[in-house]
C-alpha positions as CSV (number, residue, x, y, z in Angstrom):
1,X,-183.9,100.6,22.4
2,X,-182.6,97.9,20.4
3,X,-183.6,94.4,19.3
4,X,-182.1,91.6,20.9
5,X,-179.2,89.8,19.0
6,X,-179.9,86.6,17.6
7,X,-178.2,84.3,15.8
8,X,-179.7,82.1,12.9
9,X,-178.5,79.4,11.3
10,X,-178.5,79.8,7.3
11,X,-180.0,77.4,5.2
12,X,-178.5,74.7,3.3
13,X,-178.8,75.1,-0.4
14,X,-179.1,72.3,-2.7
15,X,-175.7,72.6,-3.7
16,X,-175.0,71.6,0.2
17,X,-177.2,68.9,0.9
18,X,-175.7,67.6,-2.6
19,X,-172.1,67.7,-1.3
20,X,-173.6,66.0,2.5
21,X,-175.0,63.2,0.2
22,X,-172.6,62.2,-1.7
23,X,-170.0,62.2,1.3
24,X,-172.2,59.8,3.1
25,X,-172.6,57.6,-0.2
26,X,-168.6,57.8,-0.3
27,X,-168.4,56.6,2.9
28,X,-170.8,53.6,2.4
29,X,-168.4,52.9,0.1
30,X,-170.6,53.4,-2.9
31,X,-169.9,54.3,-6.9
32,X,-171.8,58.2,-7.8
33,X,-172.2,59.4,-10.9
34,X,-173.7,62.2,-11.8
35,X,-176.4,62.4,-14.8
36,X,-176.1,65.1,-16.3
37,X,-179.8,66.1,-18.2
38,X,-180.9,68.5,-21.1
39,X,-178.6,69.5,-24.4
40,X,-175.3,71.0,-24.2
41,X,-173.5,73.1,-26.4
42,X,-169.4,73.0,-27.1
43,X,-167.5,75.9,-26.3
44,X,-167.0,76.6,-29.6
45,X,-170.7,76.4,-30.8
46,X,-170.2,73.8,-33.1
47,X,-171.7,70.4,-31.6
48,X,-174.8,70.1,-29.3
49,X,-174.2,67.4,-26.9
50,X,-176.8,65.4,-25.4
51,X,-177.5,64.5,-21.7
52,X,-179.8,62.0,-19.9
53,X,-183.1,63.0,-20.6
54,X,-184.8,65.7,-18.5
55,X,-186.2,64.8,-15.6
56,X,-183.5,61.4,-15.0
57,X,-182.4,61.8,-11.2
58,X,-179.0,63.6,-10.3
59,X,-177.1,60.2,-9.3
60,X,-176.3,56.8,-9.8
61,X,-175.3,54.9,-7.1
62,X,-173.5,51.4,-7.1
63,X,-172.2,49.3,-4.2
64,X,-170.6,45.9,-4.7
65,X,-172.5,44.1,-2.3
66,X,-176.0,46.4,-2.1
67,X,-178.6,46.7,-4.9
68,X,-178.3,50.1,-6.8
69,X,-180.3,53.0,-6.8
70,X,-181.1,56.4,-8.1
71,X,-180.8,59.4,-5.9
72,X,-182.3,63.1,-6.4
73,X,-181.8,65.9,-4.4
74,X,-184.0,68.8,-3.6
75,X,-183.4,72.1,-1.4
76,X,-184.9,72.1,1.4
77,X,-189.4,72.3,0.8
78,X,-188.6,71.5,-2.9
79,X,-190.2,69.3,-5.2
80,X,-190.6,67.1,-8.2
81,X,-191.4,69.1,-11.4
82,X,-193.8,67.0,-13.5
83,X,-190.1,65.8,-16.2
84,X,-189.1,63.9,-12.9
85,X,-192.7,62.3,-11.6
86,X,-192.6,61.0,-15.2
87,X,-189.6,60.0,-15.5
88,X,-189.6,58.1,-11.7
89,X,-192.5,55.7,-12.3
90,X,-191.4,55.0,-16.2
91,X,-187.7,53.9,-14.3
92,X,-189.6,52.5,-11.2
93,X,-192.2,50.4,-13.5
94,X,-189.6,49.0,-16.1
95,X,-186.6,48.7,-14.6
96,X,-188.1,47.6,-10.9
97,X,-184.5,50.5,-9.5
98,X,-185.6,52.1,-6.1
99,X,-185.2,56.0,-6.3
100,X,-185.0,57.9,-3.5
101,X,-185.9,62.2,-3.0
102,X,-184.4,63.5,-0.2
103,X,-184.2,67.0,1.1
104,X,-181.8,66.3,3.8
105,X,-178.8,64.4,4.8
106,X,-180.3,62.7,7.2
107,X,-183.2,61.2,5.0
108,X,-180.6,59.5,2.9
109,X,-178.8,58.4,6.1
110,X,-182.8,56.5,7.2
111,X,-183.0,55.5,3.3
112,X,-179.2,53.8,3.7
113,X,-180.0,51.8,7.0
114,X,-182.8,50.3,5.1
115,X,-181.9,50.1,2.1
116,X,-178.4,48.0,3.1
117,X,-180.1,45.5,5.5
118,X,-182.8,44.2,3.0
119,X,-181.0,41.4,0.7
């Protein structure tokens, strides 16, 4: 006898929630840039180029009429390596820029409908 079929929803990588986000952001109407973090190398081994410094959030996000703020992403049960906990409370302490984690879509969504009513 045979097991019962059962379909199961896969889960969303990183990459995924990543792509969610920054629709949402888009359609909020609101500036991302990706940081990118660590040392590079050219493709032709010559230069090392240097990113943000590791453990700087994945985004930058800027509206015209809503305060900034930084946004990382993390699959699904992720979290914060000790680079980023650093890194978050030196940017939250001196530069006073909210940063928000969010494993899900619909955490930046609750993040966003408070976020754009305070002034």
């Amino acid at each position: 006898m045979s097991r019962a079929f059962r379909l199961t929803a896969p889960k969303p990588s990183e990459n995924d929630i990543e792509a969610g986000c920054i629709t949402i952001l888009h359609l909020h109407s609101y500036y991302v840039i990706r940081q990118h973090c660590g040392v590079f190398e050219s493709l032709d081994g010559r230069r090392k180029i240097r990113g943000a410094p590791k453990g700087t959030p994945d985004y930058a996000c800027m509206h015209e009429t809503h305060r900034g703020f930084l946004l990382e992403v993390k699959r699904p049960g992720g979290t914060l390596s000790d680079d980023q906990k650093v890194m978050n409370a030196s940017i939250e302490l001196r530069y006073r820029l909210p940063i928000v984690v969010v494993e899900t879509v619909d955490q930046l969504c609750d993040f966003l409908a408070k976020h754009e009513r305070s002034p």
